[in-house]
PDB file of N, CA, C and O in Angstrom:
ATOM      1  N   UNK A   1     115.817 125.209 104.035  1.00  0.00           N
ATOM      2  CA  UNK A   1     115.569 125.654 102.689  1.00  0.00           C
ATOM      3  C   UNK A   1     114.125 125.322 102.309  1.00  0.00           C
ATOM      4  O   UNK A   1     113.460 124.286 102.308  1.00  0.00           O
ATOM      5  N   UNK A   2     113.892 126.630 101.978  1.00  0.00           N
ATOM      6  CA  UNK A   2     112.176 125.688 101.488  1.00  0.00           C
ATOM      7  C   UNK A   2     112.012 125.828  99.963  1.00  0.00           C
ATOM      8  O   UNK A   2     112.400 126.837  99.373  1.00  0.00           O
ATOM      9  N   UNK A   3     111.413 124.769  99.330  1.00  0.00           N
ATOM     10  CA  UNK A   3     111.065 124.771  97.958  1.00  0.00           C
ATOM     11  C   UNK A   3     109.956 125.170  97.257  1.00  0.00           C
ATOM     12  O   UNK A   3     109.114 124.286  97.421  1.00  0.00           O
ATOM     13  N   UNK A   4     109.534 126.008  96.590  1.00  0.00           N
ATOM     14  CA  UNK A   4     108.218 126.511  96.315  1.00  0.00           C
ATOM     15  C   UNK A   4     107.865 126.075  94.803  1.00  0.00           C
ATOM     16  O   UNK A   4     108.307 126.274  93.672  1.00  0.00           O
ATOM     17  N   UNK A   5     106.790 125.349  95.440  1.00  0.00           N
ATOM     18  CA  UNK A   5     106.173 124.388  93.964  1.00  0.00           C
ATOM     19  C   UNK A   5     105.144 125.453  93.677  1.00  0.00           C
ATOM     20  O   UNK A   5     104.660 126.134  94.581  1.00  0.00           O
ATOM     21  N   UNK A   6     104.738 125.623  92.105  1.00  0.00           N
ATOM     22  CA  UNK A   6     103.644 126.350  91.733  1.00  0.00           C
ATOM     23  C   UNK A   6     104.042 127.508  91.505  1.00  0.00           C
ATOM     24  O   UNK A   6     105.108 127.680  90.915  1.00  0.00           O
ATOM     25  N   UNK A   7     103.196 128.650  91.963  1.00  0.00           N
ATOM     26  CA  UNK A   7     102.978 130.061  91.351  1.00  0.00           C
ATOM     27  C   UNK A   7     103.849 131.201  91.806  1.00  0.00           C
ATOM     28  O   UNK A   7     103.727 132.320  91.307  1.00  0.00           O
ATOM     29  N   UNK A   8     105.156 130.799  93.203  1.00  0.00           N
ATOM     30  CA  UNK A   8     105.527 131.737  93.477  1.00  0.00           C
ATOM     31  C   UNK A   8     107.197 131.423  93.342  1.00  0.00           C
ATOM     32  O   UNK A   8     107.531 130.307  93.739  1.00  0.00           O
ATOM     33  N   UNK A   9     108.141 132.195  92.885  1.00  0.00           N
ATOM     34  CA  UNK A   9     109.281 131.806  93.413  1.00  0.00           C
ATOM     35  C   UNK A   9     110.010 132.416  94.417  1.00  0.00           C
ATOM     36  O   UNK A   9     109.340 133.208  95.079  1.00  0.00           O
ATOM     37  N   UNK A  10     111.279 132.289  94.774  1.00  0.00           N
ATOM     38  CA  UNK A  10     111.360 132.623  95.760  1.00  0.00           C
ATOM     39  C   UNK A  10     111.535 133.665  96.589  1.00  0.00           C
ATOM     40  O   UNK A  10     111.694 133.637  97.809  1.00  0.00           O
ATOM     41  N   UNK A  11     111.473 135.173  95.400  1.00  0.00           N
ATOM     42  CA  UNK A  11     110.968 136.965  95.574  1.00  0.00           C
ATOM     43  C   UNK A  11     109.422 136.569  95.929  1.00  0.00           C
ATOM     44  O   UNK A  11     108.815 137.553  96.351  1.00  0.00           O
ATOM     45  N   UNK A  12     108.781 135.610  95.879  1.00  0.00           N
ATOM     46  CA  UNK A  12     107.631 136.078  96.536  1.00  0.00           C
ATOM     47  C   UNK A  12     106.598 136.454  94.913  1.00  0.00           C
ATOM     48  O   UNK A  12     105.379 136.345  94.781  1.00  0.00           O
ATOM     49  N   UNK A  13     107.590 136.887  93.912  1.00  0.00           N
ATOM     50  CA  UNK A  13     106.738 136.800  92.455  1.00  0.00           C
ATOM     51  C   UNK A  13     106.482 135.716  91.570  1.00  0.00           C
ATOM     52  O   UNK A  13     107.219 134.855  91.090  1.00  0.00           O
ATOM     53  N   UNK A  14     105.104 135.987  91.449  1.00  0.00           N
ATOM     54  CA  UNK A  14     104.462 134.642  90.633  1.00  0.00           C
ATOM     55  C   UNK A  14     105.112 134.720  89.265  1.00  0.00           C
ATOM     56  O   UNK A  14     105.280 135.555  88.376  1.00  0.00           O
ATOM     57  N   UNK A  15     105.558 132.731  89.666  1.00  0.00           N
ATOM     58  CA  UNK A  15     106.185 132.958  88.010  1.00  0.00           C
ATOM     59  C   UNK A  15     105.171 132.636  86.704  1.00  0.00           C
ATOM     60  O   UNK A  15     104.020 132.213  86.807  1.00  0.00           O
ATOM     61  N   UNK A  16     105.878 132.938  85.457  1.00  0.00           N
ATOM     62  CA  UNK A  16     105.084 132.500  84.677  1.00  0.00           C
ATOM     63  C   UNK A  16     105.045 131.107  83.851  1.00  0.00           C
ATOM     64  O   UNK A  16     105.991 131.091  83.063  1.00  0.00           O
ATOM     65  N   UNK A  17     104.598 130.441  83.808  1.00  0.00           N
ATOM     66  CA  UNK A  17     104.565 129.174  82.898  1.00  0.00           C
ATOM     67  C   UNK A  17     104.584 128.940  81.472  1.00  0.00           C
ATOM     68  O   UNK A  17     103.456 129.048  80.989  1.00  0.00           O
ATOM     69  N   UNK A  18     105.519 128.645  80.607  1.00  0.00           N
ATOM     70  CA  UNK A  18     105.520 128.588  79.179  1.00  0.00           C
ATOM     71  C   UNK A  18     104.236 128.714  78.571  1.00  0.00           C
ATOM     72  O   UNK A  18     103.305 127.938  78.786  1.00  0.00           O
ATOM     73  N   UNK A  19     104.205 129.494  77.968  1.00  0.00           N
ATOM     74  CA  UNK A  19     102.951 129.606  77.089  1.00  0.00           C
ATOM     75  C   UNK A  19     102.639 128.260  76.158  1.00  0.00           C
ATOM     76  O   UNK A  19     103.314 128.485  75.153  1.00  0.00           O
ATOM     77  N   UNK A  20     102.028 127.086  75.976  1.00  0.00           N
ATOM     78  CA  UNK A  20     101.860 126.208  75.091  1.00  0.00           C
ATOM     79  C   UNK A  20     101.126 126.717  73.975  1.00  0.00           C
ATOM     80  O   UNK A  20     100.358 127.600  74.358  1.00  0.00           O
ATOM     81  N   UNK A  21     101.059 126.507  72.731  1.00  0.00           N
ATOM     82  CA  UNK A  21      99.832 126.223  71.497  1.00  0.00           C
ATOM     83  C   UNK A  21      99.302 124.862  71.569  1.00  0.00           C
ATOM     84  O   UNK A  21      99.775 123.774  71.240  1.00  0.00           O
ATOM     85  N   UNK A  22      98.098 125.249  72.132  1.00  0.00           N
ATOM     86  CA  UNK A  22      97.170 123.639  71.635  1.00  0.00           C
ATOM     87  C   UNK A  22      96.861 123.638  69.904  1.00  0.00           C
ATOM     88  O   UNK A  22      96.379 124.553  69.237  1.00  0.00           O
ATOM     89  N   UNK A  23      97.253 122.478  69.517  1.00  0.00           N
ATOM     90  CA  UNK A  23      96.444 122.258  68.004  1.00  0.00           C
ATOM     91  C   UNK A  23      95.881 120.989  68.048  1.00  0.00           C
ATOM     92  O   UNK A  23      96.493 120.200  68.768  1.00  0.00           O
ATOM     93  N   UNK A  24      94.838 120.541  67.455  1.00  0.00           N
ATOM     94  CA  UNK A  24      93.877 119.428  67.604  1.00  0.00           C
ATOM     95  C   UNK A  24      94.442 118.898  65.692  1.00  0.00           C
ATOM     96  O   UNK A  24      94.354 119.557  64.656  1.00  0.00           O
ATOM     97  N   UNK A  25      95.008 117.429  65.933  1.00  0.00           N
ATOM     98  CA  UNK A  25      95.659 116.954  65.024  1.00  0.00           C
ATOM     99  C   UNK A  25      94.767 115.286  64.537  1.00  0.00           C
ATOM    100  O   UNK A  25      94.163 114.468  65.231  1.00  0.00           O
ATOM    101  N   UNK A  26      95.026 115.335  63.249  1.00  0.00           N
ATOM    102  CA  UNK A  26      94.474 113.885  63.345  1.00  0.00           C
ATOM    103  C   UNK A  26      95.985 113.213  62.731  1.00  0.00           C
ATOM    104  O   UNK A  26      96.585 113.867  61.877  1.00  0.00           O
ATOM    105  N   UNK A  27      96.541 111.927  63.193  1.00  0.00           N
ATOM    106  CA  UNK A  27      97.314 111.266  63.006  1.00  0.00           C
ATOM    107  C   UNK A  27      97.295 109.811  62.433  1.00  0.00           C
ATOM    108  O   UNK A  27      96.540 108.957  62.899  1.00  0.00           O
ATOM    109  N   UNK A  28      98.010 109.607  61.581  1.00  0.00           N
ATOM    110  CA  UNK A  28      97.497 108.137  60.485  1.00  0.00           C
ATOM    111  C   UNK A  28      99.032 107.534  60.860  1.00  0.00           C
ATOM    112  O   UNK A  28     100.103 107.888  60.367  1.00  0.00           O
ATOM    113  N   UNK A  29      98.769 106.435  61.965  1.00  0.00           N
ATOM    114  CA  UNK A  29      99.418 105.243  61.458  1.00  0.00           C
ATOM    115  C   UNK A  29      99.651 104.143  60.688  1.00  0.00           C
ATOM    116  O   UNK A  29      98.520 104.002  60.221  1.00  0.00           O
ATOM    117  N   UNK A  30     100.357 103.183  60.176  1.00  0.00           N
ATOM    118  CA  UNK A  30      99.962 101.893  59.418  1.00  0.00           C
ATOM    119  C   UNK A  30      98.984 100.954  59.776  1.00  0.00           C
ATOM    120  O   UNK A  30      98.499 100.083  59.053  1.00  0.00           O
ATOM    121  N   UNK A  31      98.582 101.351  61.660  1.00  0.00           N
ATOM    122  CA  UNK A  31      97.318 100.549  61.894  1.00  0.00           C
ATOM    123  C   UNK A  31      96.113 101.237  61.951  1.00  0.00           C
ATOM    124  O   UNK A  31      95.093 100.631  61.625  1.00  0.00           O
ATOM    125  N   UNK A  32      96.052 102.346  62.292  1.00  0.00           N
ATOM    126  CA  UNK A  32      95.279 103.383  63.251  1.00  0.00           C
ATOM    127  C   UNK A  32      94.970 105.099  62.744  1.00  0.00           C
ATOM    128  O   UNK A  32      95.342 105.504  61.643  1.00  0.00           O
ATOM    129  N   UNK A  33      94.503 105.661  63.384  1.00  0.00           N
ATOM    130  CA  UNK A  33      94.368 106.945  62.913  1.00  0.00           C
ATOM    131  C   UNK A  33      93.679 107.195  64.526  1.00  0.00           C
ATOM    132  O   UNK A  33      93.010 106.550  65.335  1.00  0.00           O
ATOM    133  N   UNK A  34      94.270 108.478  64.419  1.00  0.00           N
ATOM    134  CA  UNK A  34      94.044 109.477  66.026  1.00  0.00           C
ATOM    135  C   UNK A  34      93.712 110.293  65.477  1.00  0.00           C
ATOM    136  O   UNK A  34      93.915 110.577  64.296  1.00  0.00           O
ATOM    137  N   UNK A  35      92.723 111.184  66.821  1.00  0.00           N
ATOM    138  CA  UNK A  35      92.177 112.423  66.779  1.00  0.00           C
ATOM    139  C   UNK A  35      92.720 113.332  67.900  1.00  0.00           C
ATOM    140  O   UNK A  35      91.686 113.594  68.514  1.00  0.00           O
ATOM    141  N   UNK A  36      93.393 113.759  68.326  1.00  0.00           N
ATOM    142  CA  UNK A  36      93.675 114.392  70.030  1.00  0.00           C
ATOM    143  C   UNK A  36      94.235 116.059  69.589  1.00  0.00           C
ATOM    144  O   UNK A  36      94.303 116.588  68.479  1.00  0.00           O
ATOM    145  N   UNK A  37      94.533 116.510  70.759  1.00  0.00           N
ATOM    146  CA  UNK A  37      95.717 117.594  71.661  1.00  0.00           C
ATOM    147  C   UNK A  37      97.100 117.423  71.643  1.00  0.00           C
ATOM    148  O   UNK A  37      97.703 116.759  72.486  1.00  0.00           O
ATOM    149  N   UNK A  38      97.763 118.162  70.445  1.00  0.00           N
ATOM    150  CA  UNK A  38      99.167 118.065  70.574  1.00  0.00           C
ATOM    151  C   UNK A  38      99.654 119.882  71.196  1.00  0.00           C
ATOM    152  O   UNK A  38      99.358 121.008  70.795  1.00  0.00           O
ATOM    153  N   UNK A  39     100.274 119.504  72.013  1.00  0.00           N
ATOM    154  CA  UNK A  39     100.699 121.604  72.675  1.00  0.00           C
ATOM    155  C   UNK A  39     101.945 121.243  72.092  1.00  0.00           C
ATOM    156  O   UNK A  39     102.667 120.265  72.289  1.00  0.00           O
ATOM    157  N   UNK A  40     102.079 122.411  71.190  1.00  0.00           N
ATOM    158  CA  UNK A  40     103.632 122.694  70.892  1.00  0.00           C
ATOM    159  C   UNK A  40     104.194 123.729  71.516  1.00  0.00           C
ATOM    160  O   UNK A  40     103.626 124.821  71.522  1.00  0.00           O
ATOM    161  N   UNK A  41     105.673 123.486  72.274  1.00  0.00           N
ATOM    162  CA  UNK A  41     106.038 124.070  72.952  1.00  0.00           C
ATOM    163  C   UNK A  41     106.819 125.818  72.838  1.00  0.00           C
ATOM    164  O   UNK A  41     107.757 125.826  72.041  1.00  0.00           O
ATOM    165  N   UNK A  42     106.602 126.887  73.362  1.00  0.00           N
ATOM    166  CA  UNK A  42     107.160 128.390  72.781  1.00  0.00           C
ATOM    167  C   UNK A  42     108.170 128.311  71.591  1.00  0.00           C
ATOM    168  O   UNK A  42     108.043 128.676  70.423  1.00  0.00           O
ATOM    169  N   UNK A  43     109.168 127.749  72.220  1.00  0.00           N
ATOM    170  CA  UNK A  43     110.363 127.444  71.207  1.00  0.00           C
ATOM    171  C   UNK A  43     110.274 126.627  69.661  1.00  0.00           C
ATOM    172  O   UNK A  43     111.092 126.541  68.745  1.00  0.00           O
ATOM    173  N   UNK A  44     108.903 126.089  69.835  1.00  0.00           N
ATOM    174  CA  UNK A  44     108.405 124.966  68.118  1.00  0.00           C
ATOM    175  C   UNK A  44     107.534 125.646  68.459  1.00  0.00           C
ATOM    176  O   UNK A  44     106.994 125.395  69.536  1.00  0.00           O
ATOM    177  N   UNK A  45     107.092 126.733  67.670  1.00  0.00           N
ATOM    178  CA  UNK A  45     105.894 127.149  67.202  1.00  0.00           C
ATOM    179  C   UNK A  45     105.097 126.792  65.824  1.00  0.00           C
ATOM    180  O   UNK A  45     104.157 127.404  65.316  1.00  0.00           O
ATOM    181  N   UNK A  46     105.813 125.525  65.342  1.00  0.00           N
ATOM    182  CA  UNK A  46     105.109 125.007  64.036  1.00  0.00           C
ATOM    183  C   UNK A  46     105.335 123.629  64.384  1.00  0.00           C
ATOM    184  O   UNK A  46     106.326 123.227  64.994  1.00  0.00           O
ATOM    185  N   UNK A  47     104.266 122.837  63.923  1.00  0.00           N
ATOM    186  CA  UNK A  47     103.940 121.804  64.671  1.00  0.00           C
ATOM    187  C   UNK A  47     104.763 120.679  63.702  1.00  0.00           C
ATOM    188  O   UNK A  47     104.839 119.465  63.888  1.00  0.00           O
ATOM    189  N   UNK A  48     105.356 121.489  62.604  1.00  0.00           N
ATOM    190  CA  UNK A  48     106.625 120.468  61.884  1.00  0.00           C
ATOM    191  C   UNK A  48     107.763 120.750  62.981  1.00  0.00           C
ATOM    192  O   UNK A  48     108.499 119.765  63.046  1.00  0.00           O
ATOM    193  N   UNK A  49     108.106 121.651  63.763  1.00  0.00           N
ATOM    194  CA  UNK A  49     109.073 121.918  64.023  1.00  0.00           C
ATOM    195  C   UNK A  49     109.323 120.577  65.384  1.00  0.00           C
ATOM    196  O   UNK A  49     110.380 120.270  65.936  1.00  0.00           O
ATOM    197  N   UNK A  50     107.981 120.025  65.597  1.00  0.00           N
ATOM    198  CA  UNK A  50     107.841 119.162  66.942  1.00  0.00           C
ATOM    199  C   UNK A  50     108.180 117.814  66.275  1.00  0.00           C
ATOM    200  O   UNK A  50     108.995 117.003  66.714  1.00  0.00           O
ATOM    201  N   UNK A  51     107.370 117.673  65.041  1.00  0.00           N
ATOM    202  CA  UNK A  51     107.710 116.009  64.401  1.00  0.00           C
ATOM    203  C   UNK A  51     109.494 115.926  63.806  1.00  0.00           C
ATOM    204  O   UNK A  51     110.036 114.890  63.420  1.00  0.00           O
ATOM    205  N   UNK A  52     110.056 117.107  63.864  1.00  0.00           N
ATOM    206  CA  UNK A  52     111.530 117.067  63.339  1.00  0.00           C
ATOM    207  C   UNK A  52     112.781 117.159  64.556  1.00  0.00           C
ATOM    208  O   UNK A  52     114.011 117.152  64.510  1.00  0.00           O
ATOM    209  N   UNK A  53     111.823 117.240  65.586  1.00  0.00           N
ATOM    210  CA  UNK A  53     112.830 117.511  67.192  1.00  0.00           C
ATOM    211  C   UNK A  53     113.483 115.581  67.279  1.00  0.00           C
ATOM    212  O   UNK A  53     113.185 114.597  66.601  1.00  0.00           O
ATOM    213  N   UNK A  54     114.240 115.734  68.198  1.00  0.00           N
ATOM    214  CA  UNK A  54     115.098 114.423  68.623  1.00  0.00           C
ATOM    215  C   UNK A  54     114.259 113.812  69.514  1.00  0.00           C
ATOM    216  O   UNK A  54     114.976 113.034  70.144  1.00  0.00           O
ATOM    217  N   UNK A  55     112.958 113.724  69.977  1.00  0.00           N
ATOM    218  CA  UNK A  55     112.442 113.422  70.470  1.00  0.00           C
ATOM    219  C   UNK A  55     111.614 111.922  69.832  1.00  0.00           C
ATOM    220  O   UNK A  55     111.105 111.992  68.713  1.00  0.00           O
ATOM    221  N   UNK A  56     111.535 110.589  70.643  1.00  0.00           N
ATOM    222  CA  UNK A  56     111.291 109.539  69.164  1.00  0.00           C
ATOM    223  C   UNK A  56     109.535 109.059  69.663  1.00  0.00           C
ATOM    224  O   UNK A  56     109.044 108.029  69.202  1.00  0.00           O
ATOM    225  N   UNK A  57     108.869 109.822  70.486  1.00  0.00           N
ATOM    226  CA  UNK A  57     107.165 109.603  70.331  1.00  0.00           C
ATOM    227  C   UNK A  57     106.674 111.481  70.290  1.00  0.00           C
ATOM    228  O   UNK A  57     107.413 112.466  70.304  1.00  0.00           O
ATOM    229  N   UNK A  58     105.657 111.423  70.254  1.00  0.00           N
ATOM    230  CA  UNK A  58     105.153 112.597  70.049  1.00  0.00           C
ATOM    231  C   UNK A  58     104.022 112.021  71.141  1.00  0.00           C
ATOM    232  O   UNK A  58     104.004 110.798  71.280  1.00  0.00           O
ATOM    233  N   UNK A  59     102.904 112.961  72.068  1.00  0.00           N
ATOM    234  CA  UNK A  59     102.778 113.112  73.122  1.00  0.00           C
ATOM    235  C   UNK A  59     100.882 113.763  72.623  1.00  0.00           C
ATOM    236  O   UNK A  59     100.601 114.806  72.033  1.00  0.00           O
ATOM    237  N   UNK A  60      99.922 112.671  73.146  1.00  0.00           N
ATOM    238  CA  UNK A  60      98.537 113.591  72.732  1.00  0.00           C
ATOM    239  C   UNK A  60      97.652 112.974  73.535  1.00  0.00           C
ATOM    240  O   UNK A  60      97.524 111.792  73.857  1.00  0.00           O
ATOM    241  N   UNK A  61      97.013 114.028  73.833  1.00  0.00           N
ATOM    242  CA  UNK A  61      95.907 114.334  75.011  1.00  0.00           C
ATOM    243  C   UNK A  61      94.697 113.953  74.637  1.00  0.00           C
ATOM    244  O   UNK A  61      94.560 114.023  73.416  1.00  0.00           O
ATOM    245  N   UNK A  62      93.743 113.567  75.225  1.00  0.00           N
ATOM    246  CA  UNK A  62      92.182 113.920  74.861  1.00  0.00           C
ATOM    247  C   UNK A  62      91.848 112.929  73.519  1.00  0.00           C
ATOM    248  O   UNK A  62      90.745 113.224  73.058  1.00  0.00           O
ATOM    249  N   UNK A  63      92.469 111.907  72.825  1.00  0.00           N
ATOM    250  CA  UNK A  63      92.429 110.943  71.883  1.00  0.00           C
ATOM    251  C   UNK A  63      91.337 110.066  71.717  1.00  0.00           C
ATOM    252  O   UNK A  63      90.831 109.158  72.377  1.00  0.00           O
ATOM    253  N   UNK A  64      91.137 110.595  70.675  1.00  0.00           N
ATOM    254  CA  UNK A  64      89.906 109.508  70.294  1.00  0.00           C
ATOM    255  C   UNK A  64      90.115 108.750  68.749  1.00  0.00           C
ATOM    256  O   UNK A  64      90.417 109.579  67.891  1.00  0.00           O
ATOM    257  N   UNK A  65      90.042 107.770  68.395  1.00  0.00           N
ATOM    258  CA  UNK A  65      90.357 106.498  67.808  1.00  0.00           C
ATOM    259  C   UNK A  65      89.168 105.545  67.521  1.00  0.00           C
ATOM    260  O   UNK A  65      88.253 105.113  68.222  1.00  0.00           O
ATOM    261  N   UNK A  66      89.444 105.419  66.533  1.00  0.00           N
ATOM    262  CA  UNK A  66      87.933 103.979  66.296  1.00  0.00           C
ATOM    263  C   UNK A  66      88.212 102.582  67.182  1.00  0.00           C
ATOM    264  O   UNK A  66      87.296 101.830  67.516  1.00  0.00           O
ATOM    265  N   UNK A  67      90.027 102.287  67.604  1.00  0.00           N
ATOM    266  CA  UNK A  67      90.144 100.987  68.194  1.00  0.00           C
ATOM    267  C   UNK A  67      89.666 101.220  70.039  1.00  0.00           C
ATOM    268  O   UNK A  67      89.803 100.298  70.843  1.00  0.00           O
ATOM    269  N   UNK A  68      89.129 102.563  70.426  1.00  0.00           N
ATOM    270  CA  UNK A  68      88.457 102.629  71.390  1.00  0.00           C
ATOM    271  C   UNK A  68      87.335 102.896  71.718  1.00  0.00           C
ATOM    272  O   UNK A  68      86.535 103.585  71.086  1.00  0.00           O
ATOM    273  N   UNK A  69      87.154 102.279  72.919  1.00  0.00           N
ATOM    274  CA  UNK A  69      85.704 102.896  73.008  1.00  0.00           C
ATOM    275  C   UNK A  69      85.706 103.683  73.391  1.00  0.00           C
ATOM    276  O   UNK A  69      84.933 104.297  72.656  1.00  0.00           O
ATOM    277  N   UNK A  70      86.094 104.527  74.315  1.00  0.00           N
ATOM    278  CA  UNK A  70      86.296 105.296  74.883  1.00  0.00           C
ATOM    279  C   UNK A  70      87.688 106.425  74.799  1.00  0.00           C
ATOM    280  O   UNK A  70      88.846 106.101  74.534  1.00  0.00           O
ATOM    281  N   UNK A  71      87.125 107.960  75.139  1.00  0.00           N
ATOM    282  CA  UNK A  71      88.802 108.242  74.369  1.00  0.00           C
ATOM    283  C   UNK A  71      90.065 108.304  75.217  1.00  0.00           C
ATOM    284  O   UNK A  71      89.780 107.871  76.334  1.00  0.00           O
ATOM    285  N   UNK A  72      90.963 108.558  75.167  1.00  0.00           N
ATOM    286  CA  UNK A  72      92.052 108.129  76.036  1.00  0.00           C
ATOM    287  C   UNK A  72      92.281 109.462  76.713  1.00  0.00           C
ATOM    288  O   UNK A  72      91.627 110.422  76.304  1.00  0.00           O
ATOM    289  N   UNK A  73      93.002 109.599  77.546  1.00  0.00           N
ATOM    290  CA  UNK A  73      93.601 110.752  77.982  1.00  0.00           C
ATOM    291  C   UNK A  73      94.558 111.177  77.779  1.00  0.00           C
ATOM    292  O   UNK A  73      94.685 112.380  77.551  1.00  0.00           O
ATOM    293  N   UNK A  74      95.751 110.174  77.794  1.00  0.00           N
ATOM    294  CA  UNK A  74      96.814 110.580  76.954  1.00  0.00           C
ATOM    295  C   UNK A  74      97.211 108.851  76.410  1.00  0.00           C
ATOM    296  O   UNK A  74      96.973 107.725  76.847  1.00  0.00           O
ATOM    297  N   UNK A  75      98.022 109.495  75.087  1.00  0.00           N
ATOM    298  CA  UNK A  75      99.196 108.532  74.784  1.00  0.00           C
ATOM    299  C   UNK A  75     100.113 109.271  73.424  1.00  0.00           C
ATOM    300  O   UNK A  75      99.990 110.166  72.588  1.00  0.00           O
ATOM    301  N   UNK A  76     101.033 108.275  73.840  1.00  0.00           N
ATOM    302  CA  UNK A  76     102.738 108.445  72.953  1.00  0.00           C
ATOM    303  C   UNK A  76     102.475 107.794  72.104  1.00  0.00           C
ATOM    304  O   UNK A  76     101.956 106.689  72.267  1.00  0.00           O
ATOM    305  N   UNK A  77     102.827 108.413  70.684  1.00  0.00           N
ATOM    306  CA  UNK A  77     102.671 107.838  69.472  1.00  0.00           C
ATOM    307  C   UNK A  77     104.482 107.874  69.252  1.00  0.00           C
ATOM    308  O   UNK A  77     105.268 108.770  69.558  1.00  0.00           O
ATOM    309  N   UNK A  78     104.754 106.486  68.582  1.00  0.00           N
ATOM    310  CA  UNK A  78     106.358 106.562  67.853  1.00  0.00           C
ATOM    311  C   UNK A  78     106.512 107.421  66.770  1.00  0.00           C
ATOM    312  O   UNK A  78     105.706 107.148  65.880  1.00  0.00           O
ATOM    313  N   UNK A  79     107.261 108.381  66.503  1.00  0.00           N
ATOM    314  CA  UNK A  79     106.971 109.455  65.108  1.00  0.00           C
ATOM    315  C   UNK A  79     107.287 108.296  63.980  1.00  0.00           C
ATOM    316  O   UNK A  79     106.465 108.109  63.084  1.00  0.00           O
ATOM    317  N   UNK A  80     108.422 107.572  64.043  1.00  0.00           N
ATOM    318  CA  UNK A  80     108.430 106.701  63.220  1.00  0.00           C
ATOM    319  C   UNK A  80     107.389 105.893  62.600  1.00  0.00           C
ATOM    320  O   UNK A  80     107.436 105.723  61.382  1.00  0.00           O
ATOM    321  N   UNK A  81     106.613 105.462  63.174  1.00  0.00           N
ATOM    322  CA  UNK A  81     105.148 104.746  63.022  1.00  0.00           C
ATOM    323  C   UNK A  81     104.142 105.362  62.313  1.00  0.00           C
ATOM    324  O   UNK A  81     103.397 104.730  61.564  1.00  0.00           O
ATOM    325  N   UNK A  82     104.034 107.012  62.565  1.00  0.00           N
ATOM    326  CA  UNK A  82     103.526 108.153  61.797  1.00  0.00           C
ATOM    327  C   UNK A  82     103.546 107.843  60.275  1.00  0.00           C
ATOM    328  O   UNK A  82     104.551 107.389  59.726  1.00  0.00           O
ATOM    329  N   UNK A  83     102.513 108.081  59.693  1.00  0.00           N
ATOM    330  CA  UNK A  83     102.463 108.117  58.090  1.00  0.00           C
ATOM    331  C   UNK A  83     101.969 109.485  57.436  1.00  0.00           C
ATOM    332  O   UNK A  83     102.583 109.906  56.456  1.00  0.00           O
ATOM    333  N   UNK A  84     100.817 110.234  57.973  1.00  0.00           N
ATOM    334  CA  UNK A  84     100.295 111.476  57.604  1.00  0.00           C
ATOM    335  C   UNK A  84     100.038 112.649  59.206  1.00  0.00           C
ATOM    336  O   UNK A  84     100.245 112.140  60.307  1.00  0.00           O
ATOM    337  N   UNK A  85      99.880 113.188  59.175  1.00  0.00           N
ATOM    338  CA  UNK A  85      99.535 114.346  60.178  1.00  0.00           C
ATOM    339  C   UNK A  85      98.552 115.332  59.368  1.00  0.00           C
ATOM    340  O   UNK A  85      98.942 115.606  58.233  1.00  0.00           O
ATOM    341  N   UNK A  86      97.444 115.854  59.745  1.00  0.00           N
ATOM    342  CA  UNK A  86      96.652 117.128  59.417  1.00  0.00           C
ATOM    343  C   UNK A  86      96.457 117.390  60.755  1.00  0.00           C
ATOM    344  O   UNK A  86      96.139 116.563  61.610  1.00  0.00           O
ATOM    345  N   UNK A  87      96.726 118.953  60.960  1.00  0.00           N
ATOM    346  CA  UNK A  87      96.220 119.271  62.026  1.00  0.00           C
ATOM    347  C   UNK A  87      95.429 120.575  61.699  1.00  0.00           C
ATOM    348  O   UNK A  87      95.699 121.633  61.132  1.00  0.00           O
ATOM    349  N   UNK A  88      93.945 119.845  62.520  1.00  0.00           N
ATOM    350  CA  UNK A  88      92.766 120.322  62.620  1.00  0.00           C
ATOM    351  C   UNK A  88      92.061 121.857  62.661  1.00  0.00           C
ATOM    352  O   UNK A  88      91.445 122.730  62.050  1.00  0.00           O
ATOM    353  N   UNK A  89      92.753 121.370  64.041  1.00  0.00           N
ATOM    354  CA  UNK A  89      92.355 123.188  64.736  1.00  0.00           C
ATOM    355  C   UNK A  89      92.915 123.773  65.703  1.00  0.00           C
ATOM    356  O   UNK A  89      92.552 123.647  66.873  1.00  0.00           O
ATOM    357  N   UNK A  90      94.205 124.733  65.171  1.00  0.00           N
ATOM    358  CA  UNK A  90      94.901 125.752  65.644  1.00  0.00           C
ATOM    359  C   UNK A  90      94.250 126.176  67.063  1.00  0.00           C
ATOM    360  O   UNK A  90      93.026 126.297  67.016  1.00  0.00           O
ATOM    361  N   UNK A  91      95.008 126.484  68.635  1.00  0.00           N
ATOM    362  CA  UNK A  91      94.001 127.264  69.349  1.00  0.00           C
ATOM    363  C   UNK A  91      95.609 127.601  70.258  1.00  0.00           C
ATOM    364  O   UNK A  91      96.709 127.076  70.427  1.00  0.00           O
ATOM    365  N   UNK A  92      94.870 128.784  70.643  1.00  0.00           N
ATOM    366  CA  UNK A  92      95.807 129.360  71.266  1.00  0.00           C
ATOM    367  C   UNK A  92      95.425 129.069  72.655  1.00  0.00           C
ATOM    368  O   UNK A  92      94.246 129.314  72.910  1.00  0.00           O
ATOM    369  N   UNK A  93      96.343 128.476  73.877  1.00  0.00           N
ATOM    370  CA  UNK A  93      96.205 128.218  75.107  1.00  0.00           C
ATOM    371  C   UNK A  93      97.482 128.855  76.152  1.00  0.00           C
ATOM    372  O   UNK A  93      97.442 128.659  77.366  1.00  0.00           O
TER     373      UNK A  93
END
């Protein structure tokens, strides 16, 4: 049996990969405040629809923060911990 990772399945046609929405969010904790990449997934196409899922961190890329020096690549925020959300800038990916 062979398993085909990536672009083809097993007709030999390339599959396609969920379309994500990138939106660039800033996030206010009780300690902190973030800047990053949240992709909401086809099915949550509103980025309330992601902070109201059963899911208990929310997931951001590319983060930048005053408690770093440097920005992160990723990290999990607890939604619980969450106090405000604005998100930035809409982009379609």
């Amino acid at each position: 049996m062979r398993i085909i990772l990536g672009e083809e399945n097993m007709k030999g046609k390339k599959e396609r990969k969920p379309k994500y929405r990138k939106v660039k969010a800033w996030v206010k904790t009780a300690t902190s405040t973030y800047t990053g990449n949240i992709y909401l997934p086809p099915k949550q196409g509103r980025f309330s629809d992601v902070m109201n899922d059963k899911r208990k961190f929310i997931s951001m890329t590319d983060v930048e923060s005053k408690d770093f020096a440097e920005p992160k690549s990723f990290l999990a925020i607890n939604k619980d911990s969450i106090e405000l959300v604005e998100v930035i800038e809409p982009k379609e990916e």
